[in-house]
C-alpha positions as CSV (number, residue, x, y, z in Angstrom):
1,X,-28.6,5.6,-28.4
2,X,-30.3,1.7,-29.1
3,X,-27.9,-0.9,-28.8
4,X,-28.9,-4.3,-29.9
5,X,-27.1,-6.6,-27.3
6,X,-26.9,-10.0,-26.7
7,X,-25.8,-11.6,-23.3
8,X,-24.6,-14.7,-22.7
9,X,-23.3,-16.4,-18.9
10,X,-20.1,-18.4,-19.3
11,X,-18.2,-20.4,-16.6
12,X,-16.5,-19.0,-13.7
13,X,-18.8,-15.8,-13.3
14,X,-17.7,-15.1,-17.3
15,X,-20.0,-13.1,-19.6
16,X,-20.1,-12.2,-23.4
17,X,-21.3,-9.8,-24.1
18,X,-22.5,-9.2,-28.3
19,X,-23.5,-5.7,-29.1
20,X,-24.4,-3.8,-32.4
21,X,-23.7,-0.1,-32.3
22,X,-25.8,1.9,-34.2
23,X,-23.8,3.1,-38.1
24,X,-23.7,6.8,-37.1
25,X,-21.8,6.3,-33.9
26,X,-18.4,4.7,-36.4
27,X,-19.7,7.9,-38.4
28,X,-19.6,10.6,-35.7
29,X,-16.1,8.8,-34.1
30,X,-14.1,8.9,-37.7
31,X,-15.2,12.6,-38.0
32,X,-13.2,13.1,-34.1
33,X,-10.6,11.1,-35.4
34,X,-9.8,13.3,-38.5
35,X,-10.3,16.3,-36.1
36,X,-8.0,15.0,-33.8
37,X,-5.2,13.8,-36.6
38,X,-5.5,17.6,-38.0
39,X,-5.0,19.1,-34.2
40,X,-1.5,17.6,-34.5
41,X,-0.6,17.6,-37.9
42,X,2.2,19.8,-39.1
43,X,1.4,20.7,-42.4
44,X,3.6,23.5,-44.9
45,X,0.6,25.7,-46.0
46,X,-2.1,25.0,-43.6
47,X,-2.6,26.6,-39.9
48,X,-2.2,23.8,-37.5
49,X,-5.8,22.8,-36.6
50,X,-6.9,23.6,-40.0
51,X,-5.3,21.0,-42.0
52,X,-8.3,20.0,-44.5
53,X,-9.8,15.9,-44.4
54,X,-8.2,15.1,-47.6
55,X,-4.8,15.9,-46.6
56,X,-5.1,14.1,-43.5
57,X,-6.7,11.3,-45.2
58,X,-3.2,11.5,-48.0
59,X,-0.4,12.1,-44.5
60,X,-2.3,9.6,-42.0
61,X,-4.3,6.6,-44.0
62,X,-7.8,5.5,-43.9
63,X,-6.8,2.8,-41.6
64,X,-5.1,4.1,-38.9
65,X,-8.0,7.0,-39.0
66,X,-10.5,4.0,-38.7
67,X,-8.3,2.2,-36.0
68,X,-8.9,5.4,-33.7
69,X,-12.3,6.1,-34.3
70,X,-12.7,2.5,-33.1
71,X,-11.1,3.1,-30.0
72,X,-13.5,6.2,-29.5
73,X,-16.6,4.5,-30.2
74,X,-15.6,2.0,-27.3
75,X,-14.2,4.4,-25.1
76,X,-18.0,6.3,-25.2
77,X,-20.4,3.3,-25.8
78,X,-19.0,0.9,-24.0
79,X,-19.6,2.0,-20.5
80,X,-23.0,3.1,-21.2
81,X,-23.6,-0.3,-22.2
82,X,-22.2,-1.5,-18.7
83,X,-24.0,0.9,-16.8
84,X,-27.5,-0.2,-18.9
85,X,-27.3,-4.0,-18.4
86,X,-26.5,-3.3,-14.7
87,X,-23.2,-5.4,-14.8
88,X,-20.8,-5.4,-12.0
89,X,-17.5,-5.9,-14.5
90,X,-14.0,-6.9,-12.9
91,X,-11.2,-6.2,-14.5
92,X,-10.2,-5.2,-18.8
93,X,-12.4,-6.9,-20.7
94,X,-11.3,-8.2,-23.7
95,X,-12.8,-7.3,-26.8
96,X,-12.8,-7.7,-30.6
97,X,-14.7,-5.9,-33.5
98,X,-16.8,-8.3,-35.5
99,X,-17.9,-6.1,-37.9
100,X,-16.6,-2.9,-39.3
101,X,-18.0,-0.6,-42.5
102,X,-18.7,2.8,-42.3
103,X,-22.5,3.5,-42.8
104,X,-22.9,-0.2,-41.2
105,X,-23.6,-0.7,-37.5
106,X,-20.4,-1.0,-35.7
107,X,-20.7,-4.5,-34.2
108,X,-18.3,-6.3,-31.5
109,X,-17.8,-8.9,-28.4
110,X,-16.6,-8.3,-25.4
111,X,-15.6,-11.1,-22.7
112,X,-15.2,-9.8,-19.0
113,X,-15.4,-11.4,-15.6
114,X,-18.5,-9.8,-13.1
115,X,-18.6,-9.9,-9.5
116,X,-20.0,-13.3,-8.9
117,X,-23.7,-13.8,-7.7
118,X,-23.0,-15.4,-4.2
119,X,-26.0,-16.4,-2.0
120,X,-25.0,-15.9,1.8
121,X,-25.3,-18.5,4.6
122,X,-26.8,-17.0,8.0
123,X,-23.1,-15.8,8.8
124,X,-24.8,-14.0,11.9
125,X,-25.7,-17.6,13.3
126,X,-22.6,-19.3,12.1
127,X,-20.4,-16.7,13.9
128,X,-22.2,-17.0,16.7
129,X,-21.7,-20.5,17.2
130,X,-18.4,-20.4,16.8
131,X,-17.6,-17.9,19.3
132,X,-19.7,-20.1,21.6
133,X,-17.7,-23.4,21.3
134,X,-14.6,-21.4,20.6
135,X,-14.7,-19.9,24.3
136,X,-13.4,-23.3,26.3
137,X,-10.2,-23.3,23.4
138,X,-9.3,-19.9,23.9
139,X,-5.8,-19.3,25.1
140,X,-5.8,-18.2,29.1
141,X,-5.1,-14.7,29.1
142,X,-1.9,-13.8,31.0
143,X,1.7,-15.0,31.3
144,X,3.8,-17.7,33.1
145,X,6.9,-17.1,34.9
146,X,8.3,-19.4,32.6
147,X,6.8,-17.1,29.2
148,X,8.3,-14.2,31.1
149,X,11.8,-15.6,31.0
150,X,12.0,-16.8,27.7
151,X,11.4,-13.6,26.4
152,X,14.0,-11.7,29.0
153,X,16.6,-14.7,27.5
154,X,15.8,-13.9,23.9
155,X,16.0,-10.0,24.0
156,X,19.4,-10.7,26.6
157,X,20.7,-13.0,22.9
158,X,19.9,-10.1,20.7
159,X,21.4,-7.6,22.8
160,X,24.5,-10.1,22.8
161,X,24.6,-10.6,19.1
162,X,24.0,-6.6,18.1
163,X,26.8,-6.0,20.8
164,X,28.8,-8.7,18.8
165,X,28.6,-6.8,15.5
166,X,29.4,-3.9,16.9
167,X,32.4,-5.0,18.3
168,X,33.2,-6.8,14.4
169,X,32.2,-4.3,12.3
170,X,33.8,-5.6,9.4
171,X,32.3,-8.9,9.7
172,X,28.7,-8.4,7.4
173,X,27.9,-12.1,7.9
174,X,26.6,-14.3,10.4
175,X,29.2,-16.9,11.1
176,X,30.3,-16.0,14.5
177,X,30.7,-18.3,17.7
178,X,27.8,-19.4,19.4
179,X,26.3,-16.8,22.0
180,X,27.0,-18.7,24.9
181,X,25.5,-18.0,28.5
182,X,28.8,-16.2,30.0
183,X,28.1,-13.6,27.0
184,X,24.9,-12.8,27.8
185,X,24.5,-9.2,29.5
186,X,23.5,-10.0,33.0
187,X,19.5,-9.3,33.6
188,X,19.0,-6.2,36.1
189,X,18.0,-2.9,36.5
190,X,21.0,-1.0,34.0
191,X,20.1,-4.1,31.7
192,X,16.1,-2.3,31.3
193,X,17.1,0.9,30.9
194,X,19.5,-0.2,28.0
195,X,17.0,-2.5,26.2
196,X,14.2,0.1,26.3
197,X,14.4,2.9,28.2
198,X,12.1,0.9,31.8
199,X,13.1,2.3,35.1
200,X,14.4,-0.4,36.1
201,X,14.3,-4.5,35.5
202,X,10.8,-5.0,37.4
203,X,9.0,-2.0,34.8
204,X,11.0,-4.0,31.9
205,X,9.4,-7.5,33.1
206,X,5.5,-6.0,33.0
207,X,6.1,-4.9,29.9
208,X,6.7,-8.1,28.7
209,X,3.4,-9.7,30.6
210,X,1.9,-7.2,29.1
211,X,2.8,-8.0,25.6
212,X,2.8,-11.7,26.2
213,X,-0.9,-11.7,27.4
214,X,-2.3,-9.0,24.4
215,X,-0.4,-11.6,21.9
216,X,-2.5,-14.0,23.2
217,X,-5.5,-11.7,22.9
218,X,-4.9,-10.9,19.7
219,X,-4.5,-15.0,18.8
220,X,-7.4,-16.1,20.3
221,X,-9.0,-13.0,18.0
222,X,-7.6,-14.7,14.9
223,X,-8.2,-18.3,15.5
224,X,-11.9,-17.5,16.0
225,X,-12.0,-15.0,12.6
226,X,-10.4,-17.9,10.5
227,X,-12.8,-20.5,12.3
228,X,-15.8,-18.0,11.3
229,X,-14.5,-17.3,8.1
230,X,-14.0,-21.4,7.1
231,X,-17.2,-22.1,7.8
232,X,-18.7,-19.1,5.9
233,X,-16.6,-20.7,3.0
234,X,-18.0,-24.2,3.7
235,X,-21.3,-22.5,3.6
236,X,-21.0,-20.9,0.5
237,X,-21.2,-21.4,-3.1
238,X,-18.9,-19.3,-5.5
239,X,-18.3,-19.3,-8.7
240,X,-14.5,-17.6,-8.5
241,X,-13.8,-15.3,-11.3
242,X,-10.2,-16.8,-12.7
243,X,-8.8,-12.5,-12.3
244,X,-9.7,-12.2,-8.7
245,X,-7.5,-15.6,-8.4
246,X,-4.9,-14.5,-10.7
247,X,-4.7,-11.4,-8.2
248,X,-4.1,-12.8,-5.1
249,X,-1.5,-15.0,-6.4
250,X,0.6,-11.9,-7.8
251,X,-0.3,-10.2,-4.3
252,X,1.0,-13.1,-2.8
253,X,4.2,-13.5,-5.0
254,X,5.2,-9.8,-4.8
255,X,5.2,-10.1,-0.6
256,X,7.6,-13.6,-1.1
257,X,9.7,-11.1,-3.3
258,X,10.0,-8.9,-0.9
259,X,10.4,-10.6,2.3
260,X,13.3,-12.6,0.3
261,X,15.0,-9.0,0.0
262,X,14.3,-7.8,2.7
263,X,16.5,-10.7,4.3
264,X,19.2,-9.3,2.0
265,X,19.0,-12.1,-0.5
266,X,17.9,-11.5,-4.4
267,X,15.0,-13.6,-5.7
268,X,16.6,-15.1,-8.5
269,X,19.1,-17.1,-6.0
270,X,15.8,-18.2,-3.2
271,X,14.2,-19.9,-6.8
272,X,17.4,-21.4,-7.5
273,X,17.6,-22.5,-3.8
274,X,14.4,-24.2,-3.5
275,X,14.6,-25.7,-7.4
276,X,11.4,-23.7,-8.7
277,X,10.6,-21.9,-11.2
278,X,8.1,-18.6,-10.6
279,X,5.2,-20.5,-12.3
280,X,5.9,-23.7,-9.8
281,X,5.2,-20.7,-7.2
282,X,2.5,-19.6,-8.7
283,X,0.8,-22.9,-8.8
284,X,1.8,-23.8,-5.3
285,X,-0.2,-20.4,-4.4
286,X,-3.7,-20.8,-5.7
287,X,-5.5,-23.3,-3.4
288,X,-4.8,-20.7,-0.8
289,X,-5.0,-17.7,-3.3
290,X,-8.8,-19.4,-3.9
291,X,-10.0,-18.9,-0.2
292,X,-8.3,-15.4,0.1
293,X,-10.8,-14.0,-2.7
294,X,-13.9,-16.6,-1.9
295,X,-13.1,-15.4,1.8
296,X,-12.8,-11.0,0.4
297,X,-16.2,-12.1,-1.8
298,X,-18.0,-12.9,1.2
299,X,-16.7,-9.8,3.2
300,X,-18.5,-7.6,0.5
301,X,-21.5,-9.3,0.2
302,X,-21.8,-8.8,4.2
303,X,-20.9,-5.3,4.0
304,X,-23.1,-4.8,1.3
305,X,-25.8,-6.4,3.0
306,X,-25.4,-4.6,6.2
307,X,-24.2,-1.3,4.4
308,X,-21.1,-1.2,6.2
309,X,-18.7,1.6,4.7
310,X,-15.3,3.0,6.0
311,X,-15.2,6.1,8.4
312,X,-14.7,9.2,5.6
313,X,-12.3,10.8,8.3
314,X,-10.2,7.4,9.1
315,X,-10.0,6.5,5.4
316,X,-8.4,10.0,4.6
317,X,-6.3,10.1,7.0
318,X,-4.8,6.3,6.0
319,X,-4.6,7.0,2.1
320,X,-2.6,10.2,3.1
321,X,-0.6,8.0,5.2
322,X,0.0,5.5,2.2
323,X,1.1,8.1,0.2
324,X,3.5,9.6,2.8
325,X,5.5,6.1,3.2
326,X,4.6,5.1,-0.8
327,X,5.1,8.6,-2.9
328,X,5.1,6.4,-6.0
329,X,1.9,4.6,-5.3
330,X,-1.2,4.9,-7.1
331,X,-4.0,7.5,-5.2
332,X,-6.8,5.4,-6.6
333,X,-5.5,1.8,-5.9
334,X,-4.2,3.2,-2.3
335,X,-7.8,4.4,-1.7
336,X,-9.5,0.9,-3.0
337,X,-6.4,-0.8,-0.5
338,X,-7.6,1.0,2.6
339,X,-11.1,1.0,2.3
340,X,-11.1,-3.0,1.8
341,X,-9.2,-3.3,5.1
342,X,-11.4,-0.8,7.0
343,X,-14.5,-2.2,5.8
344,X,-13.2,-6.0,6.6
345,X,-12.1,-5.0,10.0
346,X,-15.6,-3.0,10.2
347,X,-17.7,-6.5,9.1
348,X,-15.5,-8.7,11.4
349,X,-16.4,-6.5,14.3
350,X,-20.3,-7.1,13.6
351,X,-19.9,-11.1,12.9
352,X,-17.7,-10.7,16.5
353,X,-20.5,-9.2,18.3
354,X,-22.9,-12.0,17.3
């Protein structure tokens, strides 16, 4: 079917969209809309199904059978009319009828965001760089006697406080004495085998060198993915869709929500705390909710560019595991969820590798 459509670019990777739907598509959707009215109308005298146009005109009104066949027309034109102009639409569009008579072409505008048109840096050369001059700041990998300790001390203080509670059981709180020294449990080999099942005290300490030098691994990783990633940024020019912003500062809000409650506190009483108001948090989260989806742009531009996809077999088996630990969640939005991180981790890999 010809549509006659007008596009226009508006700020912030915006479009309008002004379209003219031919007269017999209102026509066709107002004769599925009576159809459907007389599928569920109960009518004395008439076989349900049958119930004739004029009756269903008398029991459901002209407007309300017009109001649907709108909705139909849309639901069938409109994403044709997506798919024809190419348009990568985010998000609901929002859309009003600007002309409506039957035997007239059904006319309306539609306002959506698109994925914005980003023109990459050379984030091969950039990432290369970085990893360069980012060797001689990496941590040394490893531990210090002294690193070793620390962490023997603080596991000794949590085995002091949880023996503590368990000794207080009605006391829910946290205002007991001080842990002092003399309370601690005294570091040897019984000691290992009670924090974590280790032979004895000397299997206990190379598990923590062990720990302490892949957390320093894994640091000197992320300090060189957020240099790489900055710079990309710096090097970039987009156009951020106001949705994509708006979605990583609910994202954002929903994990404050719930590490408040996970610490056993309700959210109402941390905004009352810290005098704020969930808008004030909302506001105080979109400089950084900015970068997160200019930096998740420029991961899918590279993975677009070097046709990066997730492993069919890994992303299965992570949706499934998703759904396991979040019955309630969505299949599709678990599916979209995994494949963004697999395909991130998959492009930070490559840009690594430079």
């Amino acid at each position: 079917m010809p549509y006659e459509i007008k596009i226009k670019k508006l700020p912030k990777s915006e479009v309008e969209l002004e379209v003219s739907v031919p007269a017999e598509a209102l026509t066709s959707a107002r004769k599925k809309a009576v159809g459907m009215f007389s599928t569920s109308l109960e009518v004395d005298g008439f076989r349900k199904g049958h119930v004739p146009e004029n009756v269903v005109l008398e029991k459901i009104g002209e407007d309300k059978i017009i109001e649907e066949a709108v909705d139909i027309v849309l639901k069938e034109h409109f994403p044709k009319i997506i798919e024809q102009e190419k348009l990568d639409i985010i998000g609901r569009p929002k859309i009003s009828v600007t002309k409506l008579a039957l035997n007239n072409p059904f006319e309306f505008k539609a306002v959506f965001a698109v994925m914005p048109e980003v023109e990459l840096p050379d984030y091969k050369k950039i990432a290369r760089e970085i990893i360069e001059n980012g060797k001689s700041k990496d941590e040394k990998i490893g531990a210090e006697e002294k690193e070793i300790n620390d962490v023997l001390l603080q596991i000794r203080k949590n085995k002091a406080h949880f023996d503590w509670h368990e000794a207080n059981k009605d006391e829910k709180g946290h205002n007991h004495p001080d842990i002092k020294d003399e309370d601690l449990p005294v570091l040897d080999d019984e000691f290992a085998k009670i924090a974590g099942n280790f032979k004895n005290l000397d299997e206990l300490k190379e598990k923590v060198k062990q720990n302490i030098a892949n957390e320093k691994k894994i640091r000197n990783v992320e300090k060189k993915r957020a240099s790489i990633m900055e710079e990309l940024l710096k090097n970039t020019k987009i156009e951020l869709p106001d949705i994509l912003v708006e979605s990583e500062i609910e994202k954002s809000l929903a994990q404050m929500k719930d590490d408040v409650e996970r610490m056993g506190a309700k959210f109402e009483d941390y905004l009352k705390e810290t005098k704020k108001s969930e808008e004030d948090l909302k506001k105080d989260l979109r400089q950084s909710s900015e970068k997160k989806a200019g930096i998740q742009i420029i991961l899918n531009k590279i993975a677009e560019a070097e046709k990066i996809e997730p492993n069919k077999e890994i992303l299965e088996n992570e949706v499934k595991s998703v759904l396991e630990h979040y019955p309630q969640a969505n299949e599709v939005n678990a599916r979209v969820y995994v494949s963004t991180i697999l395909v991130n981790s998959e492009v930070l890999k490559l840009l690594e590798k430079e």
